[in-house]
N, C-alpha and C positions, 0 to 999 in steps of 0.2 A: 549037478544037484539043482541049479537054480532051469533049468528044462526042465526036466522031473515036476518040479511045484508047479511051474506055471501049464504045465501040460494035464497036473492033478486038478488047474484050478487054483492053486494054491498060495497063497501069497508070497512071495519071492524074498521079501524083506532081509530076513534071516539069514539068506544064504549069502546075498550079495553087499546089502548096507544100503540106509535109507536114498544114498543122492542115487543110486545107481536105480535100485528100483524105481523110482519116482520118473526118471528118466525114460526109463523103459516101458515105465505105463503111457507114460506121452508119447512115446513112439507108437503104440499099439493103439490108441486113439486117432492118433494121425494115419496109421494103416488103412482102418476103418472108414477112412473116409474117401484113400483115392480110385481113381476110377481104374475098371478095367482097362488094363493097358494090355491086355493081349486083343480082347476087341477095336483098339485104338488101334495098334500097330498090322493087322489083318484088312484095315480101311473098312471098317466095320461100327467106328467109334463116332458116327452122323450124330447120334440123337443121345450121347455121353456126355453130360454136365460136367464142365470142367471146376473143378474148384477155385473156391473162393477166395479158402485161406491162405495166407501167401507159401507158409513152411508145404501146402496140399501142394500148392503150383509147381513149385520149386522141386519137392521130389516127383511128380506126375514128368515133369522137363527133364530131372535127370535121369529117370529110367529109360525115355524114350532114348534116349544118348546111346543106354548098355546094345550090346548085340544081341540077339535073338536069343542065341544057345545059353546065354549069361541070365538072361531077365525069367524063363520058365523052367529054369532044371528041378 
């Protein structure tokens, strides 16, 4: 259900409870911000601004960690 609303757009609240949505929108803010990592991991990421914020750093560091087939399915 809570796909559905946010796929409508739609605010999530209701389906899941305030601390979860609220979370969830901080994750999708932080999404928004990291850099292309398939340009990074292709040696392609020369002139890709690394992030600033540290929670940016820190996920931008763990994905480059995931393996290929795991990081673009």
């Amino acid at each position: 259900m809570a796909s559905a609303l946010h796929h409508a757009e739609l605010d999530i609240t209701p389906a899941v409870g305030v601390a979860t949505a609220t979370e969830f929108q901080a994750f999708i803010q932080l999404y928004k911000t990291l850099p292309n990592l398939r340009l990074i991991l292709e040696g392609k990421g020369d002139r890709i601004p690394w992030p600033q914020e540290p929670s940016a750093k820190y996920a931008s560091l763990k994905n480059k960690g995931l393996p290929r087939n795991k990081l673009f399915k």
